[in-house]
N, C-alpha and C positions, 0 to 999 in steps of 0.2 A: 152447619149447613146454612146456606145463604138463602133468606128468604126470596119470594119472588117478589116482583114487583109489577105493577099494573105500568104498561108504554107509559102513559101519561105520567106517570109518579117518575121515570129515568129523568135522570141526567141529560145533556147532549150528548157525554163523553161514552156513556153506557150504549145509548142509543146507536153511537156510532159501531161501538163494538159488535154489538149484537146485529147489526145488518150486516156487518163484515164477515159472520161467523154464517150467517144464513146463506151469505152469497159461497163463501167456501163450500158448505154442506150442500148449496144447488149445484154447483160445478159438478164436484164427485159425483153427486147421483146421476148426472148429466152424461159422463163418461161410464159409469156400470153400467149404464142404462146400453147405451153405443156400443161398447163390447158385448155384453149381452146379446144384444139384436143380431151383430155382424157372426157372434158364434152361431146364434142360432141359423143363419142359412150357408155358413162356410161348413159345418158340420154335421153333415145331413147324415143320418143313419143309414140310409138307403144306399147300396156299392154307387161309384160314378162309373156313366158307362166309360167301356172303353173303348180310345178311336185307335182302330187299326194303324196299325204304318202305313205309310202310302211310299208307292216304287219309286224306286231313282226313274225309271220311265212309265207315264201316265197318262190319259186323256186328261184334259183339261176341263173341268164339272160346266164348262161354257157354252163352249164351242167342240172339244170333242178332239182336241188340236194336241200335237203334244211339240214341247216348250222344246226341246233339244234340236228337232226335226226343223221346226220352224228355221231359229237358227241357222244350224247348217246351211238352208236354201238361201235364206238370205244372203250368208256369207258365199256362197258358190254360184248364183245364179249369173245369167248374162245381163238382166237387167233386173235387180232386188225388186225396185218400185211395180215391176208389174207383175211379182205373184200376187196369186188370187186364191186362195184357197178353197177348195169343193166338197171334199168328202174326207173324210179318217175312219179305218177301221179300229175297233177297239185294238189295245196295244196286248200282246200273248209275248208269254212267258218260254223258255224252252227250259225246260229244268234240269236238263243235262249240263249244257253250257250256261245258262241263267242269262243269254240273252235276249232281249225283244224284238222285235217284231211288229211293224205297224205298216199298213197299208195307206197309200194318201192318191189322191186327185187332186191335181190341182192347174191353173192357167200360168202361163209365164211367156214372157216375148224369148225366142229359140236366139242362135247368133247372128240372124238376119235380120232380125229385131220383128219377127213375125210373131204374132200369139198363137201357140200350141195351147196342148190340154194335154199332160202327162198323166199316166198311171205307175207306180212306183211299190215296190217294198222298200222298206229301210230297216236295216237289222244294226241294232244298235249293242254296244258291249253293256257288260252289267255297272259300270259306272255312266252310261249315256251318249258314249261316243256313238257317230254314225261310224259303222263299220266297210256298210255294202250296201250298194243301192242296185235292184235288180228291177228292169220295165217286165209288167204286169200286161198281156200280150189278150 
């Protein structure tokens, strides 16, 4: 068994060793330490909640707007640049056919390039397509 030796009593060569071996045994600890830590808050005992699925068609948590519908108008309107959007009813489910249903208001220049203010349903399929758009009287 090798005795110990007092710092001052080493060598250089000793010396060198022995810092090399401290810096080794600080790294490792440095890393148990960092897994340690990250298990402790990736592995909470507590359930995670769970977040529901959200519909192929939705209000938007924003504005209230749903992303398909938008679309659409832009793509079929007489003049895109001048919807204005006003109101959205929340978007209803038909659970027979599973399609939706979402009511909107909104401003747009007509084909005379006059600004109206429509009221509309849009019945969309269960992948998001506009299917039918019926005026709200």
């Amino acid at each position: 068994m090798k005795e110990k030796k007092k710092w001052s009593e080493r060598t250089p060569q000793e010396k060198k060793k022995a810092r090399l071996n401290l810096t080794i045994l600080a790294v490792i600890g440095l890393i148990v330490v960092s897994v340690l830590i990250a298990g402790a808050f990736s592995d909470s005992p507590e359930p995670q909640e769970k977040k529901e699925p959200v519909a192929v068609v939705h209000n938007d948590v924003l504005d209230a707007s749903v992303r398909q519908v938008k679309q659409f108008l832009k793509k079929n309107l007489n003049d895109p640049e001048s919807y204005d959007g006003v109101e959205w009813s929340p978007v209803s489910q038909n659970p027979h056919t599973k399609w939706f249903i979402v009511r909107h208001k909104y401003r747009a220049k007509n084909q005379y390039g006059a600004t109206q203010i429509y009221n509309q349903i849009f019945t969309l399929d269960s992948l998001g397509t506009v299917i039918s758009i019926s005026d709200v009287e």
